[in-house]
N, C-alpha and C positions, 0 to 999 in steps of 0.2 A: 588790427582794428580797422574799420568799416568808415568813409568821410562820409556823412550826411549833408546835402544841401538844406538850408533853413530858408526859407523863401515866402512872402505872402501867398496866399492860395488863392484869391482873385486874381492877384497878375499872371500867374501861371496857368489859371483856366482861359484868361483872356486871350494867352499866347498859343496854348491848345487849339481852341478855334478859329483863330486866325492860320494858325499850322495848313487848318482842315478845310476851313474856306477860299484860301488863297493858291493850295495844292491843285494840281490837274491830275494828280493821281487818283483823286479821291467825289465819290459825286454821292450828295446828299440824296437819300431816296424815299425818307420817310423820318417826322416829326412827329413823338409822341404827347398826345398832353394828360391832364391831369385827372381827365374825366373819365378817359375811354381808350388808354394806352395799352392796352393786351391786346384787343380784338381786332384790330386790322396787321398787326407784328404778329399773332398769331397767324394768321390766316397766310398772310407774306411767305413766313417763314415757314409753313409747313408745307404751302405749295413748292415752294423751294425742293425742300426732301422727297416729295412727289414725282417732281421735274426727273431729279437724280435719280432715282430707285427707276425710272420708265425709260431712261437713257441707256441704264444699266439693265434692265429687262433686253431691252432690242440688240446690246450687243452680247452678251449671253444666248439669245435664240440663233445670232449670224456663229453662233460657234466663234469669235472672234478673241475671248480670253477664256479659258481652260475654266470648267465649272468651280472648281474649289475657290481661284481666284474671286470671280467676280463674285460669288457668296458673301468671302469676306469684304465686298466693296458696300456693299448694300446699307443704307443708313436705318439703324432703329430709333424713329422718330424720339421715344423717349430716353433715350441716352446723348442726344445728336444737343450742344449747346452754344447759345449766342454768345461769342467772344465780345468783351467790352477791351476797347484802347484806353490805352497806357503809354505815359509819357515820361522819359529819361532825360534829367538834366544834361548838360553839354556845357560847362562852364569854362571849355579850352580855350575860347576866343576871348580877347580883355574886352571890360566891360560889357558884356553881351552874352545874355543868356539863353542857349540855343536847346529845342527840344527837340529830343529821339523816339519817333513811335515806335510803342511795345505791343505788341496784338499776340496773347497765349492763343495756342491751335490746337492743340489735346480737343479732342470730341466735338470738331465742330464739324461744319458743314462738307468743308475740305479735306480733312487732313489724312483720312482714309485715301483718298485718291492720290495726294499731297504724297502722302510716303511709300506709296506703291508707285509712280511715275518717279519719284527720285530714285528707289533701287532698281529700274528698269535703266534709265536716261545717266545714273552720273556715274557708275562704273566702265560705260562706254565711253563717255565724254572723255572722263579723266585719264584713258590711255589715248585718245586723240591728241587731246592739250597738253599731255604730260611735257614735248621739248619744248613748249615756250609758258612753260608756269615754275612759277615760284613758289615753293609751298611755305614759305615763311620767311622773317629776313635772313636769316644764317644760310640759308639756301641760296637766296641770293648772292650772299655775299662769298661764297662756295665756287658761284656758276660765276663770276666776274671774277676772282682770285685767277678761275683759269684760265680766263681768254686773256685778262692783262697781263699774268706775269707768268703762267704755264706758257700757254700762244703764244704772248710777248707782243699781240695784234691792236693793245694801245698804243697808239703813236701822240705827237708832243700836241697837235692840232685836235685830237678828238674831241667831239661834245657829247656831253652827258644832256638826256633827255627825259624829262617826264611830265606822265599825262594822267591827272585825276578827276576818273570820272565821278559827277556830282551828284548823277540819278540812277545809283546800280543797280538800284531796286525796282525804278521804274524805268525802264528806257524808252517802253514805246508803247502802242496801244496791244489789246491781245490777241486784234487780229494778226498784227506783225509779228506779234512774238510767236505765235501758232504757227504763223509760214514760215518764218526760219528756221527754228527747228527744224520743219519738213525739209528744210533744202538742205541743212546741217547731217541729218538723216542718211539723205540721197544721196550726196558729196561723200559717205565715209564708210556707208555699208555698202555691201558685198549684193547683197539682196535688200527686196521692198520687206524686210522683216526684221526685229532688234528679240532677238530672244522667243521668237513666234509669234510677235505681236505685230501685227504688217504698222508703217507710217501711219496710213488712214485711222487706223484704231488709236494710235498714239494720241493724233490731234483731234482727235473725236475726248479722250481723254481729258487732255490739254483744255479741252473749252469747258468741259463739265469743270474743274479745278478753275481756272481763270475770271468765269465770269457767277462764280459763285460766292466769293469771299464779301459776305457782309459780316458788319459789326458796330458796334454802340458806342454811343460816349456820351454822356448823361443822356439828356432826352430826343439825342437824333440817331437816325442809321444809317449808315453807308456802304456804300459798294464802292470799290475800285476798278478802275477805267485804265489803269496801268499798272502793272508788277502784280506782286501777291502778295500776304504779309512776311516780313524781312526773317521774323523768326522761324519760320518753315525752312527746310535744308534745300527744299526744291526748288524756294527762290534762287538761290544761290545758283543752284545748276542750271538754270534755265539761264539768268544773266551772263553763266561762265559762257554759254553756250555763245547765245546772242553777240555778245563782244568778242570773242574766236571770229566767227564771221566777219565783224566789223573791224576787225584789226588786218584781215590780210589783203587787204592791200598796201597796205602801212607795215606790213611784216616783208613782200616782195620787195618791197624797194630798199629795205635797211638788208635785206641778206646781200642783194646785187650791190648794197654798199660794201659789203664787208663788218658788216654793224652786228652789236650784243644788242637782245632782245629777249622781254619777258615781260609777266606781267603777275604780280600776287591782286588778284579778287578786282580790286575797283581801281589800281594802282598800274603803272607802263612804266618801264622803265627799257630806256635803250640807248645806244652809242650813232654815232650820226660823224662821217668823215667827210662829209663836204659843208659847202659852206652853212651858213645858220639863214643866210634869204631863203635858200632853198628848202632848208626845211620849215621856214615859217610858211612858205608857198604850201608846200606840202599838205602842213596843217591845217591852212586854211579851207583847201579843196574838199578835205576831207568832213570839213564844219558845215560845208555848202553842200555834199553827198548825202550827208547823213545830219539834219538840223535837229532832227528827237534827243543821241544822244551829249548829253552837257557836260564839256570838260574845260578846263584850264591846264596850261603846259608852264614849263621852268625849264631853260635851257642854260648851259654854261659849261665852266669848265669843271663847276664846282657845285652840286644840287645837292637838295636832303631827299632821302627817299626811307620808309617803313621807319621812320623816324632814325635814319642813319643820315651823316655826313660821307659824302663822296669827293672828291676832289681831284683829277688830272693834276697831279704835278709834273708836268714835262714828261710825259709819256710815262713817269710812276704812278700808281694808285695809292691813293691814303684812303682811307675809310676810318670810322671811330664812331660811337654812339653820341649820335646829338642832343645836347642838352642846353636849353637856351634859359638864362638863367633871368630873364623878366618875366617866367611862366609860372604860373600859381601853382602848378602840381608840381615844383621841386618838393623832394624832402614829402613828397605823399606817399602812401601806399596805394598799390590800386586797389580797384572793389572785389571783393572776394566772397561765394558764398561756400559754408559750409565749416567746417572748425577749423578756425582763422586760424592755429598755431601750426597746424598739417600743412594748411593753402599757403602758409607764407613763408614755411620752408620750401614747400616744392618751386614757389615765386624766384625765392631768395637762391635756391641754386641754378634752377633755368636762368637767370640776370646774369649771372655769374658767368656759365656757358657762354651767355649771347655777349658779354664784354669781351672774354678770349677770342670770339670767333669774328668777329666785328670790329674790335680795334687793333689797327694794323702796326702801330707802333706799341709799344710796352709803355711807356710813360701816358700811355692812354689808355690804356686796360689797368693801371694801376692806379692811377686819376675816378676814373668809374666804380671799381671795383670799392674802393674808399669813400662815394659818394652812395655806393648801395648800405653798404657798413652804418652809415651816417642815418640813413633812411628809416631802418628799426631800428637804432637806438632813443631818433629823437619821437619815436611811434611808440614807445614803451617798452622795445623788449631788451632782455637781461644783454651784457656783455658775453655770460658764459654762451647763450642761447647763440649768438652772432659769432664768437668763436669756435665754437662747437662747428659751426656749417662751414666755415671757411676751411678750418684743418680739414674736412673731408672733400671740401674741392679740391685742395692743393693735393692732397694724399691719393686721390684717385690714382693721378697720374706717377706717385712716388717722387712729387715737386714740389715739397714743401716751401723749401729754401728760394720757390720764384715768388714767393710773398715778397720776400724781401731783396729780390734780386733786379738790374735795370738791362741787364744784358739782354740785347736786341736776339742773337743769335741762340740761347736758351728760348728766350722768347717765342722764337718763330716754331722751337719743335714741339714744345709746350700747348702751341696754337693747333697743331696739327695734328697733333693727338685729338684735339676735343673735334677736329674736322672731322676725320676719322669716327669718332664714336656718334657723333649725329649722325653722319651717312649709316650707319650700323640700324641708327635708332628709325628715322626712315623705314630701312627696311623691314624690320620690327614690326612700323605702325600699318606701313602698306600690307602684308600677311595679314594683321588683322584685320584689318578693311575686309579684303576680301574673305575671312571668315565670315565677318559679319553683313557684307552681301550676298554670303551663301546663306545666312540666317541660324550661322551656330555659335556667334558670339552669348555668353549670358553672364548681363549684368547683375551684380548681388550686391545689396548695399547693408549696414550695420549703425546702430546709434553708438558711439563714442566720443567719450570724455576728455577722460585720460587709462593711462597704465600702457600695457606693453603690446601694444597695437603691430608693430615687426611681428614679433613673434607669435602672436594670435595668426595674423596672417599665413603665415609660413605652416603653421599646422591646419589651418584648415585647408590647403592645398591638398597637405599631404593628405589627410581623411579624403580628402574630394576623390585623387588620384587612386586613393587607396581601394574605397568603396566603390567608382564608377569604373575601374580598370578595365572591364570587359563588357563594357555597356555597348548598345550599338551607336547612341549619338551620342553620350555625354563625358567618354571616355576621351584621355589626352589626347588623342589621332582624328577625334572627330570634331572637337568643339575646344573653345578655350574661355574662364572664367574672368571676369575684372572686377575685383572685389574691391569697394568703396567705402567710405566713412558716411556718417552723417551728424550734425549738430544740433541738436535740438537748442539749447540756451542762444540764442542769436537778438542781435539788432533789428536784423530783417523783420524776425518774426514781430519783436514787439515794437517795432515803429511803419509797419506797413500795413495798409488799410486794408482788408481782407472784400472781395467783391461776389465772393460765391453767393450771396443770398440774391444778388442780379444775376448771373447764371441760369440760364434752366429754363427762368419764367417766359415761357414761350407757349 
């Protein structure tokens, strides 16, 4: 089941525009009223697509992206639609009600360029970044398992460091964000080209995308002055980008320290062996280099990081998942969409995973593990439903009997196994990545209930296999399927506002 925020809907409008008025990310460009609201948003917004499509003209005639390409770049006015924002509650902070913009991208002005510069830009990026990123916490907690207790290179004095950034989304204006790239670019290819597409066209790109993202919220529109909207993937890539840059200098000096370093998305985490002046100095130089992006640090012996606890004990590592028990979402489930009983087994066994992999002691994996157990029963689901998923965690490994067991030394091979099968799983997801930035992944999705959803599965593969075996793309060797659920009966649908009839009217 789904928590819904219950809230007055003027205080949350008021907090909305205050959001948007007091943001530098965001700059008012046009107020509609009541009389004559289409005809000058028309006129805006069609120049707009104008703009784009003649942009798109000139780099087409320099031969600069390959004809089929830029074809599909090209915007048809009447399909091209104005995204209205949307705000997500944030009720993690006590007493304080904090909101998350939402801006959908499907068919708008961007999102065509949006996802052609991400599958150009982030499968380059992501083999640049790959030694200093984390791709989740188990991974981190993977990549520090080795340096402290493989290496053995934590010593009794080390400090634990982290840095989270506050504006990942916005860090800087677009012209900055345009020229780093370029120098990101320049710094790591070979040649002035990513795939035959030289720099100049990139950032020629980059500006048609950056300084085009407008969007509504009731009767004003805006454009952004910094970042793009968060739910684009290209945001993401562009930020990873930007902060790579802005980290190494800060990466030079922890390697010459001998120091662990990494960072999952808006998050730093690294090891620091001299003293804490020095690296407050440090920080501070770096605040005075660089004043756009906005962070706060946590230094000690002992930090929370990806909502883990970490702790130096005398040159031992503890780790455990942290749970601080004055926090309103104990004993909640997260938000999930799509058929809750599917999403909250697959929740309910990834938890499970990430307590083996995460807490370093067994009376803390078993601590957790009990407090997940707790979480859907006191949410509504059956006993059988909660023992059912446990027998097949513990039985994976042929480990039943570590439900009930406190031995440190089963414990640890127990742990290592489930290291073992993430690293597997990794590998797994990176393969498909890159299918799917060759463009042979295909999604297929299905409306379901209930009944025997396994085994449905399992035979439509085989038909797939069966039928496409000698096809030239859609055969095992060429392409691969991910075949999904879908819910119709939901909360979503019947308590959320629907806004398509705002849509469009442009």
């Amino acid at each position: 089941m789904n928590s819904f925020y219950l809230g007055n809907l003027q205080n949350f409008q008021t907090k909305a525009n205050q959001y948007l008025s007091n943001s530098d990310s965001f700059q008012l460009i046009m107020t509609l009223n009541e009389t004559n609201d289409q005809e000058p948003l028309h006129d805006k917004f069609h120049g707009m697509i104008e703009s784009i499509n003649f942009a798109l003209k000139i780099l087409k005639h320099r031969k600069a992206i390959d004809p089929h390409t830029i074809t599909r770049l090209f915007l048809d006015p009447t399909k091209v639609q104005l995204s209205d924002m949307d705000f997500l509650c944030d009720i993690s902070h006590e007493n304080e009600l904090q909101l998350v913009p939402l801006l959908p991208y499907l068919n708008t002005l961007t999102s065509k360029i949006g996802e052609y510069l991400n599958r150009l830009l982030r499968p380059f990026a992501d083999r640049i970044m790959k030694t200093t990123r984390f791709h989740h916490d188990i991974d981190f907690i993977q990549k520090l398992n080795h340096y402290a207790c493989t290496q053995r290179r934590l010593t009794t004095t080390t400090l634990f460091c982290t840095i989270k950034i506050s504006n990942f989304y916005y860090l800087d204006s677009h012209a900055n964000i345009i020229d780093w790239i370029g120098y990101f670019l320049q710094d790591n290819l070979g040649t002035n080209k990513l795939e035959q597409i030289s720099i100049m066209t990139i950032k020629n790109l980059l500006q048609l995308f950056l300084y085009n993202n407008i969007f509504r919220y009731h009767e004003h529109i805006y454009t952004f002055t910094k970042g793009s909207p968060t739910t684009m993937p290209i945001t993401d890539t562009l930020s990873n980008i930007y902060l790579f840059q802005w980290q190494t200098k800060l990466l030079r000096i922890i390697k010459q320290n001998d120091g662990f370093f990494g960072r999952c998305k808006d998050e730093l985490f690294f090891t620091w062996n001299s003293s804490s002046n020095e690296l407050h100095d440090l920080l501070q130089s770096i605040k005075i280099q660089y004043p756009n992006v906005y962070f706060h640090t946590s230094i000690g012996s002992n930090v929370n990081y990806l909502n883990l606890y970490i702790t130096n004990q005398n040159g031992q590592l503890y780790t455990r998942v942290n749970r601080d028990a004055t926090l309103k979402e104990n004993y909640i489930l997260p938000y999930v969409t799509g058929h809750p009983k599917l999403m909250y087994s697959i929740w309910f066994r990834s938890a499970l995973i990430r307590a083996a992999c995460c807490c370093s002691l067994v009376k803390d994996f078993q601590q957790e593990r009990i407090y997940l157990e707790l979480t859907l029963l006191v949410n509504g689901y059956s006993l059988r439903f909660v023992e059912h998923h446990v027998q097949h965690f513990f039985d994976y490994f042929h480990a039943y009997n570590m439900r009930y067991l406190m031995d440190q030394m089963i414990y640890e091979t127990f742990r290592q196994h489930w290291f073992d099968f993430i690293t597997m799983k990794n590998e797994s997801q990176e393969m498909t990545q890159q299918i799917d930035d060759n463009g042979h992944l295909i999604r297929l999705n299905y409306l379901y209930e209930q009944g025997p959803r396994c085994q449905f599965n399992q035979e439509f593969y085989q038909l797939w296999s069966s039928y496409f075996k000698n096809h030239s793309r859609l055969s095992e060797e060429k392409s691969k399927v991910i075949l999904t659920t879908k819910h119709v009966h939901s909360l979503n649908v019947l308590l959320t506002q629907s806004k398509l009839k705002h849509q469009g009217q442009v």
